[in-house]
Structures are given as structure tokens and as C-alpha cells.
C-alpha positions as CSV (number, residue, x, y, z in Angstrom):
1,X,64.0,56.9,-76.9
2,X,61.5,56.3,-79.4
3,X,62.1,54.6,-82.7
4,X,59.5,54.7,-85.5
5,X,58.6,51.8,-87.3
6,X,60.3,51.7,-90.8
7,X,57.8,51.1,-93.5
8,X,58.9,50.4,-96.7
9,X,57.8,52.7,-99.6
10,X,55.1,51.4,-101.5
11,X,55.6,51.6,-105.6
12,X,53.0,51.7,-107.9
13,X,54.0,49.8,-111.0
14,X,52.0,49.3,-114.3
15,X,48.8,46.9,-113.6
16,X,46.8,44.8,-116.0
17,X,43.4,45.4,-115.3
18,X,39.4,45.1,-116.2
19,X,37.1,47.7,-116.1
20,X,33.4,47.3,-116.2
21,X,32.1,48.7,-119.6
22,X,28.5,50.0,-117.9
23,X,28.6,53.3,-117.5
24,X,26.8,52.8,-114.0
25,X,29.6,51.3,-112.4
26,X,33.1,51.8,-111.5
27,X,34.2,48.0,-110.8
28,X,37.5,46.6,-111.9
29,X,39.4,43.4,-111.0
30,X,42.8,42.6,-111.1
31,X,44.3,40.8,-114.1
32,X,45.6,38.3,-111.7
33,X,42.3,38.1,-109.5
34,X,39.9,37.3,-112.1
35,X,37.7,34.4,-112.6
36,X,37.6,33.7,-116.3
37,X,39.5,34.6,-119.1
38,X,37.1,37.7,-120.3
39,X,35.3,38.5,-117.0
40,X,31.8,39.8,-116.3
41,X,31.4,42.6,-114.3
42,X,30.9,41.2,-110.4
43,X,28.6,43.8,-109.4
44,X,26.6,44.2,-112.2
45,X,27.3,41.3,-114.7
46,X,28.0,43.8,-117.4
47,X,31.3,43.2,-120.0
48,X,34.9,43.9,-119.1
49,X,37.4,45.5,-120.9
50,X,40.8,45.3,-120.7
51,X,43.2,48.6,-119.8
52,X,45.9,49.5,-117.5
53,X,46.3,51.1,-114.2
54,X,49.3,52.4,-111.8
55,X,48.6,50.0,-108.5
56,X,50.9,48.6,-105.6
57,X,52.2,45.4,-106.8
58,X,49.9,42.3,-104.8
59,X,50.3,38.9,-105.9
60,X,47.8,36.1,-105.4
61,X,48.2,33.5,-103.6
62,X,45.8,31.2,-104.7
63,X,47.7,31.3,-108.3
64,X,49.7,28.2,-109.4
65,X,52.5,28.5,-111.7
């Protein structure tokens, strides 16, 4: 007999996160992954703005509450 592993269904859920404003690049950080308060782009130092995505839920370990 041969049993599959049960993996448990992933569900995206409403994300804050920052987009680069350049229109060169596509990079965007986590809300809960980013360095400063209003990030600069990491790949091309350009501005961020703020918007929303539909992501898997990750949490960050190396946040405090």
C-alpha cells in the first residue's frame, strides 16, 4: 500500500505589499519583510508604493511583537 503525503491547501489571503514605482522593474517586498517604514526599491533604489496582493500567508520570524 501506498499512502500519499497529505499537504495542506495553501490559501492566498489579502497581502500588504510594496511595489517599485520604476517602470523597469517588477520588485515588491512584503509589508512584513521590509526594512524601513517607506522602502526603497532593493534592486534598483527607486520609490515604493504601497498596494495589495493575493499571497500565501508567511510570517516573519525575525519580527518582535
Amino acid at each position: 500500500m501506498f499512502h500519499r503525503k497529505v499537504v495542506p491547501e495553501v490559501v492566498p489571503e489579502e497581502t500588504v505589499v510594496w511595489n517599485c514605482t520604476s517602470d523597469a522593474c517588477i520588485a515588491w517586498v512584503r509589508d512584513n519583510f521590509k526594512e524601513a517604514d517607506t522602502p526603497a526599491c532593493p534592486i534598483c533604489s527607486s520609490n515604493m508604493e504601497q498596494t495589495t496582493r493575493m499571497l500565501p500567508a508567511v510570517e516573519n520570524p525575525l519580527i518582535v511583537e
